[in-house]
C-alpha positions as CSV (number, residue, x, y, z in Angstrom):
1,X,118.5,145.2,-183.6
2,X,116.7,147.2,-181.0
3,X,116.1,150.0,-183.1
4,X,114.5,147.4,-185.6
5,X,112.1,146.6,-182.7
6,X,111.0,150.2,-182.7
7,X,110.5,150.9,-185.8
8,X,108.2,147.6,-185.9
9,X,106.5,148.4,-182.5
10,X,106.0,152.1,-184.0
11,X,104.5,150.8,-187.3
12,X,102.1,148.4,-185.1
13,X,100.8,151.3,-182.7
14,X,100.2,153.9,-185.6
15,X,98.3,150.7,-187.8
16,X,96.0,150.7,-184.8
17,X,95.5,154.4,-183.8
18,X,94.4,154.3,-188.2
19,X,92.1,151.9,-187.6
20,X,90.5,153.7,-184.0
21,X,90.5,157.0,-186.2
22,X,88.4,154.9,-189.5
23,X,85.7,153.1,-186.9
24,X,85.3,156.5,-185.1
25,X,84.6,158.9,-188.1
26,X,82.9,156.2,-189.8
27,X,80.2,155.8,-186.8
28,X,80.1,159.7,-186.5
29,X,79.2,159.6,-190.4
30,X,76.8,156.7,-189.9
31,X,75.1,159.1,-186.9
32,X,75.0,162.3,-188.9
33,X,72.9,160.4,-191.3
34,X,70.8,158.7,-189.4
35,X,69.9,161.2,-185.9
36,X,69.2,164.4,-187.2
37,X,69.9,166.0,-183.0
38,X,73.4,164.2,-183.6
39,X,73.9,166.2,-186.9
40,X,72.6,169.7,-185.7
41,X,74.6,169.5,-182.9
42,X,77.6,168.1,-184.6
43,X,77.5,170.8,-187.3
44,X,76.4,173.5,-184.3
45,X,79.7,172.7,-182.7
46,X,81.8,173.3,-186.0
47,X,80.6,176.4,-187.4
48,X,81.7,178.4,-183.7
């Protein structure tokens, strides 16, 4: 039973931490296309 608890707890906490990853690299998308200092940065920063 307790392990049953877990695995639903588990399933909860990683259904959240998809969702925080969706919103966050769908606003850094939304920035990239609309702030071109966000996007020259942002692509400064990835090509080290």
């Amino acid at each position: 039973m307790r392990y049953r608890r877990a695995e639903k707890q588990q399933a909860i906490i990683q259904g959240q931490i998809l969702e925080s990853a969706k919103i966050l690299s769908e606003e850094v998308i939304a920035s990239m296309l609309s702030d071109d200092e966000f996007f020259r940065r942002f692509t400064e920063i990835s090509s080290e």
